[in-house]
C-alpha positions, 0 to 999 in steps of 0.5 A: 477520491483523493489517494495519499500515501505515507509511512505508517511511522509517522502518525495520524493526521485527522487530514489521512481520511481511511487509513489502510495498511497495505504491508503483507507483515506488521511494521516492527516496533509499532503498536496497533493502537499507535497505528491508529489504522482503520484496515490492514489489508494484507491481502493487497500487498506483493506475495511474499515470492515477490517482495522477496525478490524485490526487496526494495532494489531500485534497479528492479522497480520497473520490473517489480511494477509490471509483475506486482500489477499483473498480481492485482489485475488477477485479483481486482475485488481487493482493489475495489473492496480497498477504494470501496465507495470512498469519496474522501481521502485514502491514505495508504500507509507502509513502513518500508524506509525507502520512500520512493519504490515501494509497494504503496508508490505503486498501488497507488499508481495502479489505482489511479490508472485502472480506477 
């Protein structure tokens, strides 16, 4: 399986395979048809304790990492009902405009290395 990540801004692309939302809240200003997503798993994304204190800060990414794994190794049935049996692609969509420490950047990490 192939893991993408994107910002749900920029639209479908028939190349996106399963479109998951991993945000905790909607994306403002987005239309859930425009979305054109097949999920939203909200479940997945940070606990609002932790996203709070994260709030995309560059300097807490390596912490925010560490905590956000152990939050997803306490719960490993949402990771494996979000990879499923998917032989496609997966793309896991997120609204954050900071595009390189964000909840999406690190999932996908984490999926990579335990899945």
């Amino acid at each position: 399986m192939k893991i993408k990540i994107k910002r749900v801004y920029e639209g479908f692309d028939i190349k996106d395979g399963r479109r998951v939302l991993v945000d905790r809240l909607w994306s403002r200003g987005l239309k859930k048809e425009a979305a054109r997503i097949d999920l939203w798993m909200k479940e997945i994304a940070p606990s609002d304790e932790l996203r709070n204190w994260f709030a995309h800060d560059p300097a807490k990414w390596n912490d925010f990492k560490k905590k956000y794994f152990a939050e997803l190794k306490s719960n490993l049935k949402l990771c494996e009902e979000l990879i499923g049996k998917e032989k496609g692609t997966l793309t896991l969509l997120y609204s954050s405009k900071n595009i390189e420490h964000n909840q999406a950047v690190a999932l996908k990490e984490f999926l990579e290395k335990y899945f």
